[in-house]
VEXDREN-2710 file (C-alpha; in Angstrom, 1 decimal):
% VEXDREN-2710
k/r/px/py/pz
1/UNK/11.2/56.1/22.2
2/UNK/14.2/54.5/20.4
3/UNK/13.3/51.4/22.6
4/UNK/9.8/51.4/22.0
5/UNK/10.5/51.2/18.0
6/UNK/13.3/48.7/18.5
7/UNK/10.7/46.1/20.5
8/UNK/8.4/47.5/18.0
9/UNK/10.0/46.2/14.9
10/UNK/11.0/42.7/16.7
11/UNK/7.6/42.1/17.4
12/UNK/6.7/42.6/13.7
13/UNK/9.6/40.4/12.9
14/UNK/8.6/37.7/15.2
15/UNK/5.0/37.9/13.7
16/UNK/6.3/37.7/10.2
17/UNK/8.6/34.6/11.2
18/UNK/5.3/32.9/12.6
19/UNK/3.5/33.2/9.6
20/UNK/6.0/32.5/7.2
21/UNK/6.4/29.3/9.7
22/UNK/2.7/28.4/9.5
23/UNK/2.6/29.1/5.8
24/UNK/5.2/27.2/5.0
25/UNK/3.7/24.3/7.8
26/UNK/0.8/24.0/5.9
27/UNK/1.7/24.3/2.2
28/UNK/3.5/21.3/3.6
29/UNK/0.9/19.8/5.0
30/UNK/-1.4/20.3/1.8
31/UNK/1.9/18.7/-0.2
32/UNK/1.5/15.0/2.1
33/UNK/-2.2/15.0/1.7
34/UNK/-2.1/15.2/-1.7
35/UNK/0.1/12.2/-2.1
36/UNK/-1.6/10.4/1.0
37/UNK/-4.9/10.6/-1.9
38/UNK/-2.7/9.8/-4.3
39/UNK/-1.5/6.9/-3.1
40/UNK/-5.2/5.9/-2.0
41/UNK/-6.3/6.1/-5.4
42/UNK/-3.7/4.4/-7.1
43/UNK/-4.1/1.5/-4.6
44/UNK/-7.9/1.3/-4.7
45/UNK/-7.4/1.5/-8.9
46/UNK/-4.9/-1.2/-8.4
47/UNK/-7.2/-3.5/-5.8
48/UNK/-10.2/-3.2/-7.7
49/UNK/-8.4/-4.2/-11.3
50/UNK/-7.0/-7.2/-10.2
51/UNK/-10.0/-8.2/-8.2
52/UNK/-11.6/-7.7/-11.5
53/UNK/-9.5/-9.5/-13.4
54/UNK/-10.1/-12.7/-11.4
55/UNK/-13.3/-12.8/-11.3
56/UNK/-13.4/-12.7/-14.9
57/UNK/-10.7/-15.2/-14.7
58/UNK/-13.3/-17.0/-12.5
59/UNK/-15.6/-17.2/-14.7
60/UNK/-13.8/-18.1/-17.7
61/UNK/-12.7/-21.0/-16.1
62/UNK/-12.8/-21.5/-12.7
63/UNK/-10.6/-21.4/-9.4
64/UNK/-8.0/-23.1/-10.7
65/UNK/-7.6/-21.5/-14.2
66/UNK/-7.8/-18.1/-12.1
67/UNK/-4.8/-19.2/-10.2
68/UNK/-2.7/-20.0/-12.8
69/UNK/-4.2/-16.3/-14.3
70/UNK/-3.3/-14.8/-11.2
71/UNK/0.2/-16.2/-11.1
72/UNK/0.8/-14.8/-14.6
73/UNK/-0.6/-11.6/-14.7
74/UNK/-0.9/-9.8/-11.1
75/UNK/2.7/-8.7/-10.8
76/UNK/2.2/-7.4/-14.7
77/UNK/-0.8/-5.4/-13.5
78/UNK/0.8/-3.7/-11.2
79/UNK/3.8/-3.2/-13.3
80/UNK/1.6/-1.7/-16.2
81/UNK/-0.4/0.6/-13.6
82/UNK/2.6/2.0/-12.0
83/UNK/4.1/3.2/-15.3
84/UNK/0.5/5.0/-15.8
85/UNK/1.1/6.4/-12.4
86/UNK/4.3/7.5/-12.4
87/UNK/5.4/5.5/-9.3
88/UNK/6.3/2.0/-7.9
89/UNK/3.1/-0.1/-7.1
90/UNK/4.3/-3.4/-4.6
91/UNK/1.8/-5.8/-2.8
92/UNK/3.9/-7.5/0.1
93/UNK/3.2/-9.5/2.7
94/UNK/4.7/-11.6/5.9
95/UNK/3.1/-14.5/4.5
96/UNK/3.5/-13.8/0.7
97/UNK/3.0/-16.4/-2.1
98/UNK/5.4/-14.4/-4.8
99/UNK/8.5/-14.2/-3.4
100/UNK/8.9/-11.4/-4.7
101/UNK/6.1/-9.7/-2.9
102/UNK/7.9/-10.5/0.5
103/UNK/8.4/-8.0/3.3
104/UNK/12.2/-7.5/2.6
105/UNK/12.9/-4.1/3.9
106/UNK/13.2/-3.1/7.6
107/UNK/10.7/-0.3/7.4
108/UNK/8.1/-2.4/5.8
109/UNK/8.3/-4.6/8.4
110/UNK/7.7/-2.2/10.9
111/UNK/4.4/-0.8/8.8
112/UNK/3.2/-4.5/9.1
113/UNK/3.5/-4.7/12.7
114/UNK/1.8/-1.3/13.3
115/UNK/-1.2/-2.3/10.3
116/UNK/-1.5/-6.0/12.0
117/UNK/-1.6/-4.3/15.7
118/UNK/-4.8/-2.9/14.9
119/UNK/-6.8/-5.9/14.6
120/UNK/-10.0/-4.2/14.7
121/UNK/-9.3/-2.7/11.6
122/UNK/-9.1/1.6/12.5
123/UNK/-6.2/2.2/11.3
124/UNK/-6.5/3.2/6.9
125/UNK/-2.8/4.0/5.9
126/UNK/0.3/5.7/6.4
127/UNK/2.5/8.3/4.4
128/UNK/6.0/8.2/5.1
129/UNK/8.0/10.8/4.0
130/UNK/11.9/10.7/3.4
131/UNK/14.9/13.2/1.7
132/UNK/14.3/11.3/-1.6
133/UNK/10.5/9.4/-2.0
134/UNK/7.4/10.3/-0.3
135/UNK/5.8/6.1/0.4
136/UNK/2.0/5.4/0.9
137/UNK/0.9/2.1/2.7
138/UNK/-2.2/1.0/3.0
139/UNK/-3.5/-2.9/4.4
140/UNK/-4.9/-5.0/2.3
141/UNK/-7.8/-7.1/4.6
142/UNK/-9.6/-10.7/3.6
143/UNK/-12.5/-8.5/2.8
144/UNK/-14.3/-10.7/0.8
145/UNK/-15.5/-14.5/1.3
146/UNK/-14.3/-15.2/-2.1
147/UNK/-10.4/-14.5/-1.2
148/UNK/-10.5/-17.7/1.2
149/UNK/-11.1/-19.9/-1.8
150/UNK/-7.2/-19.2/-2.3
151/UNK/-6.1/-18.0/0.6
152/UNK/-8.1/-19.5/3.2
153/UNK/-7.2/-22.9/5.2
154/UNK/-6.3/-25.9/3.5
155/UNK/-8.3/-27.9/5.0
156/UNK/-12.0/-26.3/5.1
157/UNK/-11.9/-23.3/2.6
158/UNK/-9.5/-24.4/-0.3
159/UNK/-10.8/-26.9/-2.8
160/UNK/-8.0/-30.0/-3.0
161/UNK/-7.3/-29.3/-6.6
162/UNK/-6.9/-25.3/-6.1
163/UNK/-4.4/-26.3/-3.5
164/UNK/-2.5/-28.7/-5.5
165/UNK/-2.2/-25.8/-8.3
166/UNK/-0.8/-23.5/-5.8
167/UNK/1.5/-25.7/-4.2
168/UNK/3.1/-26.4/-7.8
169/UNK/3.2/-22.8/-8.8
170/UNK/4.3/-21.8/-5.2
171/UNK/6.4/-24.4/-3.8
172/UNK/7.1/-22.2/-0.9
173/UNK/3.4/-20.2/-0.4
174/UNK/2.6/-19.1/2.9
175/UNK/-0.4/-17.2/2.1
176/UNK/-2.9/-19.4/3.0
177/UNK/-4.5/-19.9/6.7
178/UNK/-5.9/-17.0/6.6
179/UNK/-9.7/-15.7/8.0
180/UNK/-12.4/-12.9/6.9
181/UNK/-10.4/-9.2/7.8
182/UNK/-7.0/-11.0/8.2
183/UNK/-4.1/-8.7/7.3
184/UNK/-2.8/-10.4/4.5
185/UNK/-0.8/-8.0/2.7
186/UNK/0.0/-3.8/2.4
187/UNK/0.3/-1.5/-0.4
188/UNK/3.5/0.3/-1.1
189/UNK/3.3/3.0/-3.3
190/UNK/6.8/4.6/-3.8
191/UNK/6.3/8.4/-5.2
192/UNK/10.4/9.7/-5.9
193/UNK/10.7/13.7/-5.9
194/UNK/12.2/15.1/-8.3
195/UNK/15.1/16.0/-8.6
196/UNK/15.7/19.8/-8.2
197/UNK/15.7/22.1/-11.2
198/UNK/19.6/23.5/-11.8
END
């Protein structure tokens, strides 16, 4: 009898250990969806401003005047949107025009390789989770015929004047070549936890 309650009360044990296991499992589950959409809104918000922006800078005053809007203003939009998000917004890429958008971290690197592996385009983005940040990537394709007028190649998509502009502004650009659902770039959006409460 003393043994039947004894394996009795381990197997409630065990069962409350499983369920505390699978709570916990999927509360943390819920946690990385929530900033896997997270990050997929704040990039889609982010892609869709700037590509608004340009075309209004395109029709204001052309490719070239877009350009030089582009070189002056993209890095601020994603520095004014992640202060409204509460995170850090980056557009890098192997080929980058800004240096400062370069792929400069190991990890990054390796999210490029796996995002530019799929070249059929199934794979959407990536959560990485760490002791300090939670990261959201997400590619960024040449969706759009209109992106080759700046990023296409030299020689059949760019206009001679467009070029000359970027190779002033961007003395070192690499970010042209490129064909309809290229990789040419990834989100980063960098979510830090907080730090906890004392």
């Amino acid at each position: 009898m003393k043994n039947a309650l004894v394996v009795t009360l381990t197997l409630v044990a065990a069962v409350v250990v499983m369920i505390a296991c699978n709570q916990s499992g999927s509360e943390e589950a819920a946690l990385l969806e929530s900033y896997r959409l997270k990050g997929d809104s704040i990039s889609t918000t982010a892609q869709q401003t700037i590509f608004r922006s340009l075309t209004r800078a395109v029709d204001t005053g052309g490719l070239v005047y877009a350009v030089d809007f582009c070189s002056n203003n993209a890095m601020r939009i994603t520095d004014s949107l992640s202060q409204l998000a509460g995170s850090t917004i980056q557009r890098l890429s192997n080929r980058n025009r800004n240096p400062a958008n370069r792929l400069a971290e190991e990890g990054d690197r390796v999210i490029w390789e796996h995002f530019n592996s799929h070249t059929d385009g199934n794979v959407d983005d990536t959560l990485i989770h760490t002791n300090d940040s939670y990261t959201y990537y997400k590619p960024i394709r040449i969706a759009m015929p209109a992106c080759l007028n700046c990023h296409g190649k030299k020689d059949k998509d760019l206009d001679p004047l467009v070029a000359e502009v970027i190779a002033g502004k961007y003395p070192n650009d690499l970010a042209t070549g490129y064909q309809m659902n290229d990789l040419r770039g990834i989100w980063k959006i960098t979510f830090r936890k907080s730090p906890p409460a004392k």
